[in-house]
C-alpha atoms as one frame of an Amber mdcrd trajectory, in Angstrom:
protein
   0.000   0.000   0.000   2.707   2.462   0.620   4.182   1.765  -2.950   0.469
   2.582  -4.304   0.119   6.124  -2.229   3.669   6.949  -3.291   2.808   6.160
  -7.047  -0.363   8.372  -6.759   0.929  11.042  -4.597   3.647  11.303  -7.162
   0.851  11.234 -10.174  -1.365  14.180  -8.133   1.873  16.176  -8.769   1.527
  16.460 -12.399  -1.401  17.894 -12.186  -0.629  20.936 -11.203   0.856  21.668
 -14.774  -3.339  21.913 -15.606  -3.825  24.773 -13.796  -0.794  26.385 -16.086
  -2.768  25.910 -19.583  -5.432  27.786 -20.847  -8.842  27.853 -19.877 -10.801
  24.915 -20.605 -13.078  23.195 -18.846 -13.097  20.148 -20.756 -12.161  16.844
 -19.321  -9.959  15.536 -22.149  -7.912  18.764 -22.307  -6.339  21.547 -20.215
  -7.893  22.446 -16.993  -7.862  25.277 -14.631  -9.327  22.743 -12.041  -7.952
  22.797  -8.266  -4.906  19.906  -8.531  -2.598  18.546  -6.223   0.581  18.731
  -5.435   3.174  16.620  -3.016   4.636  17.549   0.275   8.137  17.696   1.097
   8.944  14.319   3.796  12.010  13.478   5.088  10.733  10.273   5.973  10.994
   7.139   3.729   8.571   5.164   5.464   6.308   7.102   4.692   4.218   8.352
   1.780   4.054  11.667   0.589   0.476  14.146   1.565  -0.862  16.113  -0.569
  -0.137  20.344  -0.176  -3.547  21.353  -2.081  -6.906  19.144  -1.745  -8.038
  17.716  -4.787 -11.516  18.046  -6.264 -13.570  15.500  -4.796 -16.208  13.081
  -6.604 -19.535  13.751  -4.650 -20.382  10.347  -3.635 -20.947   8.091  -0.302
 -17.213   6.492   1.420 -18.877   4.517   3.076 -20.765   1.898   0.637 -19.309
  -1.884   1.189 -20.461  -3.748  -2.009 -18.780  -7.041  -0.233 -16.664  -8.097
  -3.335 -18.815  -7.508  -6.316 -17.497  -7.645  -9.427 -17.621  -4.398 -11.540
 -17.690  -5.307 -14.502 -17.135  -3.242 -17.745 -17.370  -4.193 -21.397 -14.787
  -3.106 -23.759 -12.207  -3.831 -26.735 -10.575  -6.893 -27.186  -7.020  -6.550
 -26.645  -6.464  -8.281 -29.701  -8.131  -5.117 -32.170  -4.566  -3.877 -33.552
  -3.937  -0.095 -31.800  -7.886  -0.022 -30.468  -7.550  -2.437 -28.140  -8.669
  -0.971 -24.089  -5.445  -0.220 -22.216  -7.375   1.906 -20.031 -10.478  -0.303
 -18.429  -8.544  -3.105 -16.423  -4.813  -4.583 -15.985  -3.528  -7.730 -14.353
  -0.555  -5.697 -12.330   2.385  -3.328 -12.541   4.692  -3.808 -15.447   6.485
  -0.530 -15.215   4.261   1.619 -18.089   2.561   4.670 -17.448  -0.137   3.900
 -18.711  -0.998   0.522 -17.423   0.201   1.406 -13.637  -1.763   4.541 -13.765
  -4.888   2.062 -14.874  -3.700  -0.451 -12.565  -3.653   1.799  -9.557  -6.783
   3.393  -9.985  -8.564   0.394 -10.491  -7.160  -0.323  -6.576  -7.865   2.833
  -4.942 -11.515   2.014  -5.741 -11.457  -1.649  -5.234 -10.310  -0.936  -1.547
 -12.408   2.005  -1.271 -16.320   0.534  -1.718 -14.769  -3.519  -1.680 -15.295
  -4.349  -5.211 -13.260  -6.246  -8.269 -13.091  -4.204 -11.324 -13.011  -6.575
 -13.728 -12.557  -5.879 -17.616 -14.458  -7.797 -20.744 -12.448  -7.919 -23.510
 -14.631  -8.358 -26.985 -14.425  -8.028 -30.474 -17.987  -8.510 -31.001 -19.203
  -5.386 -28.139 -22.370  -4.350 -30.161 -23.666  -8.403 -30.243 -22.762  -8.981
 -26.302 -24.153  -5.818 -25.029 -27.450  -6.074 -26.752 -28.050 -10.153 -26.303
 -27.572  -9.401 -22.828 -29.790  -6.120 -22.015 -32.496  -7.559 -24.441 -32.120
 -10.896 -21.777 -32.311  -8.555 -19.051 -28.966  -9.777 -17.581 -26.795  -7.638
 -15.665 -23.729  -9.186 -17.324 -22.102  -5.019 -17.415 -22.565  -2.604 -14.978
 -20.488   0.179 -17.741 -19.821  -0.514 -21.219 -16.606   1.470 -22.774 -17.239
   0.273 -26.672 -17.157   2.006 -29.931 -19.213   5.275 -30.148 -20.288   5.127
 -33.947 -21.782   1.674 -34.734 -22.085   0.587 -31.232 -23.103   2.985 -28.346
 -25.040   4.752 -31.001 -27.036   2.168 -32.126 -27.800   0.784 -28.315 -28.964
   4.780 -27.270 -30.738   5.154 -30.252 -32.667   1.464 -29.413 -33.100   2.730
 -25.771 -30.949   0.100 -24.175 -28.632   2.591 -22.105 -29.750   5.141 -19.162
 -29.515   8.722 -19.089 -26.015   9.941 -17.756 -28.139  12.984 -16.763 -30.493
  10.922 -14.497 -27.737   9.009 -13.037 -27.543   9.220  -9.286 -24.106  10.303
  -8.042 -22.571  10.976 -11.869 -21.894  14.870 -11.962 -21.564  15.530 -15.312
 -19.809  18.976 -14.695 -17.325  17.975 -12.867 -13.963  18.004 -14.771 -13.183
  14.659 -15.242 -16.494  14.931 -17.753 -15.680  16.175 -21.305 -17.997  18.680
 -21.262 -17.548  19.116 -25.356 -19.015  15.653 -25.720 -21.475  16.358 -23.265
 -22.523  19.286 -25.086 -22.532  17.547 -28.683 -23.582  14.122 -27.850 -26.778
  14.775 -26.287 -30.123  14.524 -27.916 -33.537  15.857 -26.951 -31.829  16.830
 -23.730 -30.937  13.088 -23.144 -27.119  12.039 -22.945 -27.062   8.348 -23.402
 -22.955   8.007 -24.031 -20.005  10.485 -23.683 -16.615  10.653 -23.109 -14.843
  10.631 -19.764 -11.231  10.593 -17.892 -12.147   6.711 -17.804 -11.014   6.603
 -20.646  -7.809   7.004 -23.122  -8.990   5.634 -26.439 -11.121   8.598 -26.696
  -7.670  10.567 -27.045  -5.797   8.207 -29.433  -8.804   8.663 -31.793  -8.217
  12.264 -32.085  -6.980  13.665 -35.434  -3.751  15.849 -35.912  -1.449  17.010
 -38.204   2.520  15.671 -37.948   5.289  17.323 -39.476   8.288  17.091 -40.225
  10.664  19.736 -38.945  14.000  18.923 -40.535  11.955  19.531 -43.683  10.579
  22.956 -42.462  14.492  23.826 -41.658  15.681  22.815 -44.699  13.427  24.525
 -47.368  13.033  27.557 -44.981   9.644  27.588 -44.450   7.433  29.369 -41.979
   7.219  28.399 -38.571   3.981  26.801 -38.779   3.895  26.553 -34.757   3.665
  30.306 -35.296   1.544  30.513 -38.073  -0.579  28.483 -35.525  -0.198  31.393
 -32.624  -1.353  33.938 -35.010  -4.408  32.503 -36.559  -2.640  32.248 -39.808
  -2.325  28.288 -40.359  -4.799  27.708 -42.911  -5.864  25.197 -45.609  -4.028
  27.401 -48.216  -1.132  28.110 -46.036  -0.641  24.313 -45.314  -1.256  23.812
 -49.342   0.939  26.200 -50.379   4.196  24.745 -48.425   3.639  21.224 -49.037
   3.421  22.018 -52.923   6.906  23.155 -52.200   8.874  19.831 -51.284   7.131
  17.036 -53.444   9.588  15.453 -54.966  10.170  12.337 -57.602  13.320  10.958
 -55.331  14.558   8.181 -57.491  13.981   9.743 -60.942  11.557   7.152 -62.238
   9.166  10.130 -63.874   6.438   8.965 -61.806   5.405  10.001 -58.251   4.656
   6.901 -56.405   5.388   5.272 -52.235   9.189   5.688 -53.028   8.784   9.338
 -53.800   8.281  12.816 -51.196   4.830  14.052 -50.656   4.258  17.187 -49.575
   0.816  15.962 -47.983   0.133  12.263 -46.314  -3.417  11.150 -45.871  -5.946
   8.556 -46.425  -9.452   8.824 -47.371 -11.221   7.890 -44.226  -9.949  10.946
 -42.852 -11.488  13.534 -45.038 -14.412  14.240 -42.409 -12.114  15.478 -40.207
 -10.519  17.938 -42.670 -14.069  19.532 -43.793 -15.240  19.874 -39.975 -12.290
  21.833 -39.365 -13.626  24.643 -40.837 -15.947  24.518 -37.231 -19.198  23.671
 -39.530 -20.625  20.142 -38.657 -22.787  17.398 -41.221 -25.807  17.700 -37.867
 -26.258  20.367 -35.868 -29.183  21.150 -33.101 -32.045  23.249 -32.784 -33.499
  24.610 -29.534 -34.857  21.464 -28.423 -31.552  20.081 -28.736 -32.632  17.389
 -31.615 -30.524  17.196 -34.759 -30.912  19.301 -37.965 -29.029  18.059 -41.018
 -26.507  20.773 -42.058 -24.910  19.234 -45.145 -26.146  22.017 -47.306 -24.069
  24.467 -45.285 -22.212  26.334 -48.018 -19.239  26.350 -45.791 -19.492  22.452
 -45.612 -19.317  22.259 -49.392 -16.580  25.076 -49.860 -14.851  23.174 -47.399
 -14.652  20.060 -49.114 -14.176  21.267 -52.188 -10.825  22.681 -50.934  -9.632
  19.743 -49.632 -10.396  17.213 -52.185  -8.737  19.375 -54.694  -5.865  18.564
 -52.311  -6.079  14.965 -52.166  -6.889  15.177 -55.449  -3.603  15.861 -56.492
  -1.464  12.813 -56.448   1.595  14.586 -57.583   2.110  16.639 -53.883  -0.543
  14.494 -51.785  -0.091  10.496 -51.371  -3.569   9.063 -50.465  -3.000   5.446
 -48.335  -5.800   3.490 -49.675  -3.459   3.905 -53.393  -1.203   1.797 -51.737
  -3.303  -0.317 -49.118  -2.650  -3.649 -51.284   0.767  -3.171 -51.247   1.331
  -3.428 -47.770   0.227  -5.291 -44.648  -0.078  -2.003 -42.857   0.465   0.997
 -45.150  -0.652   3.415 -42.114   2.667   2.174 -40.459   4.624   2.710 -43.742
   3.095   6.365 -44.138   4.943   7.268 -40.578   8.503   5.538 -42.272   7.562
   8.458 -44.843   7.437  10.921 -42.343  10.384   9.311 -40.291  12.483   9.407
 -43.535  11.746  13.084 -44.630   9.718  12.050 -47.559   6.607  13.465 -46.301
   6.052  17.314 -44.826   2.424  16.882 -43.206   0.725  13.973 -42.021  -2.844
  13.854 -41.170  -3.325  11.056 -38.956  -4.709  10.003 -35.351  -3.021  10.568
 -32.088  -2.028   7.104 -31.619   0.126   7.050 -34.234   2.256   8.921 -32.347
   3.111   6.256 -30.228   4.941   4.624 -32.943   7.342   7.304 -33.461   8.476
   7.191 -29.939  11.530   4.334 -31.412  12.359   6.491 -34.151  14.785   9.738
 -34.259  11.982  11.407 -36.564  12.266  15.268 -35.530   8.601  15.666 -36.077
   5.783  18.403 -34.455   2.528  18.279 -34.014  -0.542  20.851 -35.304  -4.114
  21.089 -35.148  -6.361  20.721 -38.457  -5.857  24.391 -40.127  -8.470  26.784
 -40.538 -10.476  26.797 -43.472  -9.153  31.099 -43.599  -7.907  33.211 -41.301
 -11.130  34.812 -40.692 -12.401  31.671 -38.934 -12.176  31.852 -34.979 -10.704
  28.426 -33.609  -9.027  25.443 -34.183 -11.613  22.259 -34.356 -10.614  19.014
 -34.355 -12.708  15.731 -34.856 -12.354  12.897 -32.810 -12.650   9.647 -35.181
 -16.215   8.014 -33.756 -15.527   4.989 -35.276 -12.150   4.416 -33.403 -13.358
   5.586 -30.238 -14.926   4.672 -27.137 -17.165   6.321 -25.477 -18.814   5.844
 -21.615 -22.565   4.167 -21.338 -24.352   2.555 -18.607 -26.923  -0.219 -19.913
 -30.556  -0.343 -18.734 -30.256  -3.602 -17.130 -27.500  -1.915 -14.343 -28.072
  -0.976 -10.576 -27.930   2.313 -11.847 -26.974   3.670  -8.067 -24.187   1.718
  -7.525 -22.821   1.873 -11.390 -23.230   5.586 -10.577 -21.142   5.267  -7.521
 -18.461   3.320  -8.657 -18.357   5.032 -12.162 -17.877   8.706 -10.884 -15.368
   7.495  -8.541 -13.573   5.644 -11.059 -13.397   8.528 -13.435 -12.938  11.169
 -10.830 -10.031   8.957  -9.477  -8.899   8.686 -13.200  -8.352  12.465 -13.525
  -5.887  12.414 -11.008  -3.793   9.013 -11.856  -4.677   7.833 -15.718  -5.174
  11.670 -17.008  -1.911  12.958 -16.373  -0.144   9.452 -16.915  -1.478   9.909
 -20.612  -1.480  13.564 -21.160   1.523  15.170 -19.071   3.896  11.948 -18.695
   3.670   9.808 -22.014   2.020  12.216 -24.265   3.812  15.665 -23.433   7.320
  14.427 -21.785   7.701  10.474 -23.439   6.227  11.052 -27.159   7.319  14.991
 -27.829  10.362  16.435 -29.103   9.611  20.042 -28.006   8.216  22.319 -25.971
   5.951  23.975 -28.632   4.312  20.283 -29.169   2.633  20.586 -26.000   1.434
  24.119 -26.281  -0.235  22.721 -29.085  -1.697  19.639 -27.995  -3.306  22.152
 -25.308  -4.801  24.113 -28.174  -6.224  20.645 -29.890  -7.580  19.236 -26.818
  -9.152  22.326 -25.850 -11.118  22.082 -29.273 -12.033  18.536 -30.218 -15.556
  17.821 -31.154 -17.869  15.176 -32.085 -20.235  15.774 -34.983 -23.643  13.451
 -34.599 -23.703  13.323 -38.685 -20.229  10.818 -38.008 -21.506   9.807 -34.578
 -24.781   8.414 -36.082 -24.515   8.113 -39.858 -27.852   8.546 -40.632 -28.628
   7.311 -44.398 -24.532   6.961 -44.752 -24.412  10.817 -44.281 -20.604  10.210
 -43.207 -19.818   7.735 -44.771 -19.982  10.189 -48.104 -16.952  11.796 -47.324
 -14.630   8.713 -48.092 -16.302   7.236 -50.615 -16.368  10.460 -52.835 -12.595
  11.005 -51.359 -11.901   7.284 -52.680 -13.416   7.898 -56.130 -11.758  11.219
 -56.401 -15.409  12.958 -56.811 -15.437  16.738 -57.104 -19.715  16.548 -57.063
 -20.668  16.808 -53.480 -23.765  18.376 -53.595 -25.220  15.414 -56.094 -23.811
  12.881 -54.213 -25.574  13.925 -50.749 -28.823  14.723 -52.617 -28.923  11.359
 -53.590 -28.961  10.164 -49.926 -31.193  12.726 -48.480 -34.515  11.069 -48.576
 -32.973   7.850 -46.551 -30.977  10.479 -44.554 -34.359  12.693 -43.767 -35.940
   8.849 -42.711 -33.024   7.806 -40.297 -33.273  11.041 -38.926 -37.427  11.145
 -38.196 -36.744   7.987 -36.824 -34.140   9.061 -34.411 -35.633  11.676 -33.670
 -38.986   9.601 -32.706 -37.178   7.271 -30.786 -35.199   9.162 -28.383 -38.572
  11.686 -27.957 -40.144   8.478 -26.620 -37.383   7.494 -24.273 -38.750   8.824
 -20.658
């Protein structure tokens, strides 16, 4: 025990970098939040206190659940780079991540005398709905994939309401209150994203770059062009153009050449919602309202598939996906080997750079023009997980045990992710965390990706893959099974009390 208040005394010290970075509230990203911070002690035998109380989850010390087991559906560990590190670990093995997950899991184990207890499955969607349709309280949480999964079980009225939760405070910090915000219909929030969680993070998309590249063709400083408002789709476009180059002489650009621009078509959603205008938005009654018709949306895409468009500066990985077994690994060994300026990609992929002696940075999506306000940047629903709590759950103690394991998260898992592996482990500058403050502070979740009603998202990479300039007659296509989805949704969580 004194090893495990050592290891989380010495964890409650990183947070006090949050109260350094700017001004969000939201759970995934900086936070001005009270943090703690450890006290000087002479003595070895003992573990360090806390200087400065930490926020404190709002629920009962003194329940005794007499060894239940807390269980909590998620990914296999088999599902290459989505597999859950962050639900449940059999012990210490010396990374962050996994100690910060494994230590957590104890501090509320010993605190209400439970067992959490993590189910691995690469079939979540099929095992959470054969069991809440059999009324069996085989998962007290379920942690699985937010598009395709917990969308489909809220929208069939198989998970509670976070809202009506006893005991889960949804504005308390360790609560992204951006997913809180977008992920709620009619009022109702039947998934979100929490401190629980890492996966959530991983799925984020960013831009790498590589600086060595920037030095050598003495380009702007695009972490200042980020400061000052002025990294844009055209300033991005207009220095890759610059360093595409046909390396061994062939005539042709193909994988063995430099790319100015590294992407896949998957990804293209997360370019066109940059420009801070999303496929659904909400009316006043907090249901969703199509917005594909936006003329920002369309101007938005239009820019960027003009970009990918353009195989001579841009390499697209689904070109190449036949060629290799994993051709997102082989567009970082572009990066790595400076034959590739910008890479749009997710935040685990930084992970695999950690071996390398890449010099890279890291950016948000660019503005669609200067005149827009912020930085947005999606979070891939498809990748992540997201938080639920199924119908057939003792919703007071899942409410419990949930806050406190997510309020316990914020101090142990949060900065083990963020400040320790993330900022200190994975960067290569200082300026790479100043701007992963910026793009946590201003992911979002659009419902149009979240839901895909009538394969409203799914246009994006299928016009990307064809290399289709018509967007407008594409989605009109789709909008009368888009408009029925959408009534239907609509009608269905209206009816959920």
């Amino acid at each position: 025990m004194k090893r495990f208040f050592a290891f989380l005394a010495a964890i409650l010290s990183l947070a006090l970098f949050w109260a350094s970075c700017g001004g969000s509230n939201d759970a995934s990203g900086p936070s001005n939040e009270p943090a703690a911070n450890n006290k000087e002690n002479d003595d070895d035998d003992e573990a360090p206190e806390a200087a400065t109380e930490r926020l404190k989850a709002e629920v009962p010390d003194d329940m005794d659940y007499g060894g239940y087991e807390f269980k909590i559906l998620c990914n296999s560990l088999d599902i290459t780079h989505w597999g859950s590190r962050d639900i449940y670990v059999e012990g210490e093995n010396g990374d962050t991540i996994n100690d910060a997950v494994y230590y957590r899991n104890r501090a509320i184990e010993e605190k209400y005398n439970i067992t959490v207890k993590g189910v691995f499955s690469t079939s979540q969607l099929n095992d959470a709905k054969k069991n809440i349709k059999a009324g069996d309280d085989a998962y007290d949480v379920l942690t699985i994939p937010l598009q395709g999964s917990a969308s489909q079980l809220a929208q069939e009225g198989m998970l509670l309401d976070l809202k009506n939760v006893a005991y889960i405070d949804l504005e308390k910090p360790w609560w992204d209150q951006k997913a809180n915000e977008q992920l709620s219909i009619g009022g109702k929030l039947m998934t979100t994203i929490g401190d629980l969680l890492v996966i959530d993070k991983d799925a984020l998309f960013i831009f790498l770059f590589n600086k060595d590249i920037i030095r050598e063709y003495g380009l702007e400083d695009p972490y200042q062009l980020v400061r000052d408002g002025k990294w844009t789709i055209d300033k991005m476009w207009d220095m890759a153009r610059g360093i595409s180059k046909d390396i061994d002489g062939d005539g042709a650009m193909d994988d063995s050449d430099c790319y100015g621009f590294i992407s896949q078509t998957h990804t293209m959603h997360g370019n066109v919602v940059g420009s801070g205008h999303f496929v659904i938005v909400k009316d006043k009654d907090d249901m969703p309202v199509l917005n594909i018709s936006d003329p920002m949306i369309q101007a938005s895409y239009e820019k960027w598939i003009s970009i990918y468009n353009d195989r001579q500066n841009t390499i697209v990985a689904q070109d190449y996906s036949s060629k290799y077994a994993d051709i997102w690994d082989y567009q970082l060994q572009m990066l790595a080997e400076k034959r590739g300026l910008y890479l749009y990609t997710g935040m685990n992929r930084v992970t695999l750079l950690r071996e390398t002696d890449c010099n890279f940075g890291i950016l948000p999506n660019p503005k669609y023009d200067e005149a827009q306000g912020e930085y947005y940047n999606a979070v891939h629903a498809w990748c992540t997980t997201s938080v639920s709590i199924p119908i057939t759950s003792d919703s007071e103690r899942t409410g419990i045990v949930l806050e406190a394991l997510t309020a316990e998260s914020y101090y142990t898992l949060r900065p083990a992710y963020y400040d320790t592996s993330l900022k200190t482990k994975l960067m290569r500058d200082d300026e790479s965390g100043e701007m992963l403050d910026l793009i946590f502070s201003n992911r979002c979740y659009d419902l149009g990706h979240v839901y895909n009603w009538g394969g409203i998202f799914d246009i994006f990479g299928s016009l990307t893959e064809k290399k289709s300039t018509d967007f407008v007659s594409a989605y009109e296509k789709i909008l009368p099974k888009v408009d029925r989805d959408m009534e239907k949704a609509i009608s269905d969580f209206s009816d959920f009390g």
